[in-house]
N, C-alpha and C positions, 0 to 999 in steps of 0.2 A: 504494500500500500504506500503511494507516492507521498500524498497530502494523510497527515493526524488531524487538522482542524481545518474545516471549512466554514469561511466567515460570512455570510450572506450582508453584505449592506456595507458601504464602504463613509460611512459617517465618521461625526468622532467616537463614536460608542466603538464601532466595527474595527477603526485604527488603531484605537487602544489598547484594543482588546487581542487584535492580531500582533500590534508591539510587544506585549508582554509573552503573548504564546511564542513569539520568536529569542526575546529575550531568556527565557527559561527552556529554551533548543527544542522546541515542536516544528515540527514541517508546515504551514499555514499558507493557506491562501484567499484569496478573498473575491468576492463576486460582487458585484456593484452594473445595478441596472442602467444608471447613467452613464451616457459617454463620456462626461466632464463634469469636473465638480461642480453644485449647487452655489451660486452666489447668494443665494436669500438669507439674508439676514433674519433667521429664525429666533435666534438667541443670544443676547449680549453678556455672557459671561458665565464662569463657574465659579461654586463656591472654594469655601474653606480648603472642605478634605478634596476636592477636584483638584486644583491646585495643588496642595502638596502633595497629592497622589504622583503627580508630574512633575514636579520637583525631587522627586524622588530618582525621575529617569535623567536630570540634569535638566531639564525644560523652563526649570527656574527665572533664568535671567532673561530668554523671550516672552515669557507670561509679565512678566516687570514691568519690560517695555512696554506690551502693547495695551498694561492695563492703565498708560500713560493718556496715551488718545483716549480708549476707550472711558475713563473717568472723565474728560471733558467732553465727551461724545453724553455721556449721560446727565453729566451737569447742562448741558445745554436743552435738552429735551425734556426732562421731569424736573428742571429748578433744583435738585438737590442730590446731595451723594449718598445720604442716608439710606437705608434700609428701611423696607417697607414693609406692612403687613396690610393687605387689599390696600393699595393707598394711600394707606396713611405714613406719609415719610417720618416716621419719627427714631428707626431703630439707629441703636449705636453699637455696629460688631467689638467693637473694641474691647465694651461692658463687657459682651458674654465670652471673650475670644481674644484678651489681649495677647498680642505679639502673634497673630494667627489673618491672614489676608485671603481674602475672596480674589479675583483677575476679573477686570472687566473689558473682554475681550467678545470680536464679536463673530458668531459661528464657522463662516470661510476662514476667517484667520488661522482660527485655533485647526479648523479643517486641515489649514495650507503646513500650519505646523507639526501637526499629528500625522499626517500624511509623510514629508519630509522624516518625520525620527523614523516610521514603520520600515521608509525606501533605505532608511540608511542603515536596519538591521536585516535585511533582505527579505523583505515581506511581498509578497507577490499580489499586486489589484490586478484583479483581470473585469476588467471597464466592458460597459453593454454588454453586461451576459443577465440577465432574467431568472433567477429561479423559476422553472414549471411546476414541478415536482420533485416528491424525492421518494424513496425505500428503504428504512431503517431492518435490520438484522440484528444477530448477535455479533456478529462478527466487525459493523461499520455500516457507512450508509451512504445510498447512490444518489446520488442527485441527478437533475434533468436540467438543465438551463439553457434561453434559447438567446442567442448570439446573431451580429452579422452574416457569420460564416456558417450559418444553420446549428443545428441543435448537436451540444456536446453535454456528455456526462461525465461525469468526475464522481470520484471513490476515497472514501476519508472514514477515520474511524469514527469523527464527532463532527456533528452541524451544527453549529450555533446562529441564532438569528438576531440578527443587528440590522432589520431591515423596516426601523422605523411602524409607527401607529396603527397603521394597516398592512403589518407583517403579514408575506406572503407563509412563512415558514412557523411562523404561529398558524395556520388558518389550516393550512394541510396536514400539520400536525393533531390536528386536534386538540389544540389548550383551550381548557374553559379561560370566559375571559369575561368573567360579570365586574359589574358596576352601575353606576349612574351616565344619565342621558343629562346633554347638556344644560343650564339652566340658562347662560348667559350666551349670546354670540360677541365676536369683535370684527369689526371690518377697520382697518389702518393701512398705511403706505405711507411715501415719501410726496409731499403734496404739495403742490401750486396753485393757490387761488387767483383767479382772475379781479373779483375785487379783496386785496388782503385787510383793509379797514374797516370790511363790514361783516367777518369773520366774527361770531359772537365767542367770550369769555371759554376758556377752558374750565371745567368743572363737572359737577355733579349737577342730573336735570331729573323733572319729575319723572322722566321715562328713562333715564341713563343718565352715562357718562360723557362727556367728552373730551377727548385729548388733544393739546397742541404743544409742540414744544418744538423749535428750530423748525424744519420743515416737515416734522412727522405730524400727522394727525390720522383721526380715528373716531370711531365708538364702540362703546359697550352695550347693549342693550338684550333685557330677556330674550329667550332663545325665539319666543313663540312670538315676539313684534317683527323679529328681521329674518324674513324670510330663504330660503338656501339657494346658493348659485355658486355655476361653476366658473372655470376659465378664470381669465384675469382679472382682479379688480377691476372695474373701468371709473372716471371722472362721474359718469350718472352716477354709478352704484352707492358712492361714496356721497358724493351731495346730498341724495336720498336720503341715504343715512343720517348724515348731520343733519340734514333740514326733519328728519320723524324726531331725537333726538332733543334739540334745539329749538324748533318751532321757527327756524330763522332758512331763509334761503339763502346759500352758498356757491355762487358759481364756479366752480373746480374744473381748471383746465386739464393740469395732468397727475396722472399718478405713476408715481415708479414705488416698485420692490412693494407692491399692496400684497393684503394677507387677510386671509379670514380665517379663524379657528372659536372651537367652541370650548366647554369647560367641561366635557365628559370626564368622567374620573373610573378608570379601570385598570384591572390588576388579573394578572392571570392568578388559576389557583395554587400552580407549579409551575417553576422555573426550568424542567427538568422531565423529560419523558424518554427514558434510555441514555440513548444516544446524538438525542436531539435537546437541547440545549437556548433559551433565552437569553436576551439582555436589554437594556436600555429601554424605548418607545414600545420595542417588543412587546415586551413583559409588562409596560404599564403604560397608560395616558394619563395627563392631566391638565390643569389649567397651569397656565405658565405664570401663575401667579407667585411673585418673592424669585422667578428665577429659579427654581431647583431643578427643574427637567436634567438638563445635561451634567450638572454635577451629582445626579441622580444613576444617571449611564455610566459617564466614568468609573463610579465608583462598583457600577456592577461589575466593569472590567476589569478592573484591578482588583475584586474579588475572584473571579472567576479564572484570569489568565495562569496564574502560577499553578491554581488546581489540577485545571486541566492536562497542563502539560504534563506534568507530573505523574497524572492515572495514564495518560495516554504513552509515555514510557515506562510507566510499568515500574515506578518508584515508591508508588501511591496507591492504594485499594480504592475500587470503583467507587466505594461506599463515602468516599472524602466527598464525592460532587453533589452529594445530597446535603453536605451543611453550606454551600452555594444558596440554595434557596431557601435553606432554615437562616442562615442569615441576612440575608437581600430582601427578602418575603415583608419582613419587617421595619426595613428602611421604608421600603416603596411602602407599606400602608400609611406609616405616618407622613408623608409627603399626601396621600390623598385624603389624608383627614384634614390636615392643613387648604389644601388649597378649598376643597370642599368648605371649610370655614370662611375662608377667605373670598368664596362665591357669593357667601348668603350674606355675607360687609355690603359686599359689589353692588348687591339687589337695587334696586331703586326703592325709593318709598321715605313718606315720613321716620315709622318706625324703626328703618334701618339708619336711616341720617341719626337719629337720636342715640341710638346704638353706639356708632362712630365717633360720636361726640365723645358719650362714654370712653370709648376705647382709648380715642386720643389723651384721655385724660390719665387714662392710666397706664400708658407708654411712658410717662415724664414721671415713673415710679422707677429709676434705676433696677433695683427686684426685677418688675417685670418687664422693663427692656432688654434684662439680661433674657430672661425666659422667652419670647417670641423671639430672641436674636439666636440661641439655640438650635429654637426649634426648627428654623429656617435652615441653620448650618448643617443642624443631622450632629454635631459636636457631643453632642451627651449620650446619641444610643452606644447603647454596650450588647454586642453578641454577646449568645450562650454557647458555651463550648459543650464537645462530647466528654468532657472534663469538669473536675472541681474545681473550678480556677482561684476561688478564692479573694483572700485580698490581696493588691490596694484595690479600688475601686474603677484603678485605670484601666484595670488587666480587662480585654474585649473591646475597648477603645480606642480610635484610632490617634495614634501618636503624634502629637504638634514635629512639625520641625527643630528640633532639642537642637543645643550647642553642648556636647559632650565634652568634658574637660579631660584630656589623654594626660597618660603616667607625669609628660614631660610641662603638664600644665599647659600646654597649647589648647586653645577651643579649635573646634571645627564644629559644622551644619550637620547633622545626623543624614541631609540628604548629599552630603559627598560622602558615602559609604555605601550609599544604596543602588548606587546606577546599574551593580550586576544583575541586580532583580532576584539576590537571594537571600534568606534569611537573615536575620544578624542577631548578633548575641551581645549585650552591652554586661560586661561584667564589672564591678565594682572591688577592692582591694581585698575583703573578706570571702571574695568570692572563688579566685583565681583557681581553685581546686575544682569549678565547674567544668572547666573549659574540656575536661574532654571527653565529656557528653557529647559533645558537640560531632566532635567525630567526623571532621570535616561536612557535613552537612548543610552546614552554616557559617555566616564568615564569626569570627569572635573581635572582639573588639574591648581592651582592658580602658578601662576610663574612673577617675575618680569622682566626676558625678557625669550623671545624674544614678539613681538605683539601678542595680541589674534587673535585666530585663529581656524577654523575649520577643521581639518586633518580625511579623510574619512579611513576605514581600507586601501586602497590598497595606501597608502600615499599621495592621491590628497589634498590640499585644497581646501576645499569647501566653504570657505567664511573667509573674514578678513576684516576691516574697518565696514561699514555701520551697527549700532545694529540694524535695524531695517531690517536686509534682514538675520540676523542669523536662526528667525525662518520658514522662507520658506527656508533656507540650511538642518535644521534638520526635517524640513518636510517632502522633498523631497531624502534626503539619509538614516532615520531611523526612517520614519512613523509617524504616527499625536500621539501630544500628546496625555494626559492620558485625 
C-alpha cells in the first residue's frame, strides 16, 4: 500500500493535518476538488491553542507578522480589537490568557502558509480530483475520485475527511450528523454604495442587525425573513437586505468577496467509523460567531495527526484512534453550545436588547471576562485520559508556550523543541532518574523550571506529578517500551 493517509479536502484543517501525518513519517496525500486555492475570505483568524499549535511547527514568526495587518484589518471594520461574545466587544484575552495570543490572520493567508510548510515536508495535493466514492475493509480503503484525466482510484489504509460542511466523505460514510437548523441568516461582502451618505447607522434594528465597517457591510436577520439563494451575492440581493433590515433604501453598486451562511449548529455523533476518519467542518458546523471554526479544525488536526501515524505504523494499537473522538467530541460540543448562545444574543427583539444590556454589564466584571474569554479560547477544557492522570490540574490541558529554564540557566520557547513533532519530556533536577523511561520515544529535555512534565505532540499534557503513573502516560501515547 502506497498512500497510509488519505486527506480528502485541501483546506487548512486538510494541510495540517496532512503536515503533521508527514511530520510523524506516514505516506499522505491529499485530494482537493478545486483547481486552485479559495480566495474567500471565510475566516479572519485562529485562536489561542491554533496558534500555538503552529508555533509548535516553527510557524510562529509568520503568524506575528500577519497578525500585524490582520489587527488593523479588524480595527478598521468592527471599531475594536476586543473580543466579543454575539457583539458585544467587550472581552479582554489577556484577563483569561495572559502571555497566550490568538493571530488575526485571514483564511488564504494562513491557507498560502499551511500549504507552503505541508510542500516543504513533502506532502503531496493532488488538485481537481472529486471524491465519488469510496470502500472501507479490514485491510484499508478505496477511494473513487473523479479528475480531468477521468476517474482514478487510490488505496490507503485511512480516509480522513477535511472536506468542509457539506462533506462528501461524511455523507457516504454514513455519520449521523444531528443538530439544529439555522435560526439566523447573514448576507455580507466587500461593498460600494452609490450614494455613501445616505447609508443608515450600523447597529442593531427591530428586525436585525447591520454591519458596516471600512468597506465591508452586511446583515443579520432571522432565518425565516431572508429568504435562500444561490450563486453570487449580487448588488440587488444585498440592498434588499439592508433596505428589509433598515427600513432605508440603499443603492449598492458592487459587491466583491459576498457571502451568505447560516447559524446551523451540528456535530457528528462519531468522529470515527473504522477506517474512515473526520475533522474540522466535517465533523461539525456552526455559526462563526467569536471566531472559533478554524481554531476548532486545527486543533482536531493536531489531535489527530500524530495518532494516526502512529496506529498506521504499527507503533500504536488501533484502539489509541478512539480517544481522537472521546477527546474532540467534546471540544466541538462546547463550541456549539456557545455559538448557539450567542445566536439567541443575535435575535432581534426588545427582550433580547435588554438581555445584552445585561450582559454588557457584566463583561466589565473582570471574573466574568475572564470566563467568556475562556470559553471562547477552548483554554480550560481538560481531556480525560485512559488513565489516572491525576494532579496538577494542568495534566489534559493544552500547554501555553512555556520559557523553560535549561541546566545552564538559558531560557528558550518550549516551541523550539517541538518542531520534530514528537513527544517531549521536561524533567526537573529531582527528577533526572526518569529519563529513561523514556527510552528514546521521546525527546527529554533537563530544565530547572518549569515542573516535569509530559507534553504529547498536539500540546496536551499527559502527565505531571505522580513518577509512578509517567510510564502508563508513555505507554499509552508512544507505545511499550523496548
Amino acid at each position: 500500500m502506497d498512500i497510509d493517509v488519505l486527506v480528502a479536502g485541501a483546506g487548512p484543517v486538510g494541510l495540517f493535518l496532512a503536515a503533521e501525518l508527514r511530520l510523524a513519517g506516514a505516506r499522505v496525500t491529499v485530494l482537493e476538488q478545486l483547481a486552485t486555492p479559495s480566495t474567500a475570505r471565510k475566516a479572519r483568524g485562529i485562536g489561542v491553542l491554533a496558534t500555538e499549535a503552529l508555533a509548535r511547527r516553527g510557524l510562529g514568526a509568520r503568524l506575528a507578522e500577519a497578525d500585524v495587518e490582520g489587527t488593523r484589518d479588524l480595527e478598521r471594520e468592527h471599531g475594536s480589537v476586543l473580543g466579543h461574545f454575539a457583539g458585544i466587544h467587550k472581552l479582554d484575552p489577556a484577563l483569561a490568557d495572559p502571555g497566550r495570543h490568538a493571530t488575526r490572520i485571514w483564511q488564504p493567508e494562513l491557507e498560502r502558509l499551511l500549504s507552503g510548510h505541508a510542500e516543504s515536508l513533502g506532502v503531496r495535493v493532488e488538485r481537481g480530483h472529486e471524491v465519488t466514492g469510496f470502500v472501507s475493509d479490514v485491510d484499508g480503503v478505496t477511494v473513487t475520485a473523479r479528475a480531468e484525466a477521468g476517474e482514478r482510484r487510490l488505496r490507503a489504509a485511512f480516509l480522513v475527511g477535511c472536506d468542509g460542511g457539506r462533506s462528501t466523505v461524511r455523507k457516504l460514510g454514513g455519520f449521523a450528523f444531528p443538530g439544529t437548523p439555522p435560526l439566523l441568516r447573514t448576507v455580507a461582502g466587500r461593498v460600494r454604495f452609490a450614494e455613501p451618505a445616505g447609508v443608515p447607522a450600523a447597529g442593531r434594528y427591530p428586525t436585525g442587525d447591520f454591519l458596516r465597517g471600512g468597506d465591508l457591510a452586511g446583515v443579520t436577520e432571522p432565518a425565516t425573513a431572508s429568504p435562500e439563494a444561490k450563486g453570487p451575492v449580487s448588488p440587488a440581493e444585498l440592498a434588499t437586505a439592508i433596505e428589509r433590515v433598515t427600513g432605508v433604501p440603499v443603492p449598492v453598486e458592487t459587491v466583491d468577496d459576498g457571502r451568505r451562511f447560516g447559524d446551523q449548529a451540528r456535530q457528528v455523533t462519531e468522529y470515527r467509523r473504522g477506517r474512515v476518519l473526520l475533522a474540522g467542518d466535517a465533523a461539525h458546523v456552526h455559526s462563526p460567531s467569536g471566531g472559533q471554526g478554524l481554531n476548532l479544525g486545527l486543533l482536531d488536526a493536531a489531535n489527530l495527526g500524530w495518532k494516526l501515524a502512529a496506529v498506521a505504523a504499527g507503533t500504536l494499537p488501533d484502539a489509541v484512534l478512539d480517544t481522537y473522538g472521546a477527546e474532540r467530541h467534546p471540544a466541538g460540543a462546547a463550541v456549539l453550545r456557545n455559538t448557539r448562545a450567542q445566536s439567541a444574543l443575535l435575535a432581534p427583539g426588545a427582550h433580547v436588547d435588554a438581555l445584552r444590556e445585561i450582559l454588557a454589564e457584566v463583561l466589565d466584571r473582570p471574573g466574568a471576562n475572564r470566563y467568556f474569554s475562556e470559553l471562547l479560547s477552548g483554554t480550560g477544557l481538560r481531556h480525560d485520559f485512559p488513565y489516572a492522570a491525576g494532579l496538577p490540574s494542568y495534566v489534559g490541558q493544552h500547554s501555553p508556550d512555556l520559557e523553560p529554564v535549561n541546566d545552564d540557566g538559558r531560557r528558550s520557547r518550549l516551541s523550539e523543541h517541538t518542531r520534530t513533532g514528537r513527544g517531549l519530556l521536561l524533567l526537573g533536577p529531582g527528577d533526572r532518574g526518569l529519563a529513561a523511561a523514556a527510552d528514546g520515544r521521546v525527546d527529554v529535555l533537563a530544565v530547572r523550571d518549569p515542573p516535569s512534565q509530559l507534553i504529547r505532540p498536539d500540546g496536551v499534557v499527559a502527565w505531571a506529578g505522580d513518577p509512578a503513573v509517567l510510564p502508563i502516560a508513555l505507554d499509552t501515547w508512544f507505545g511499550r517500551s523496548r
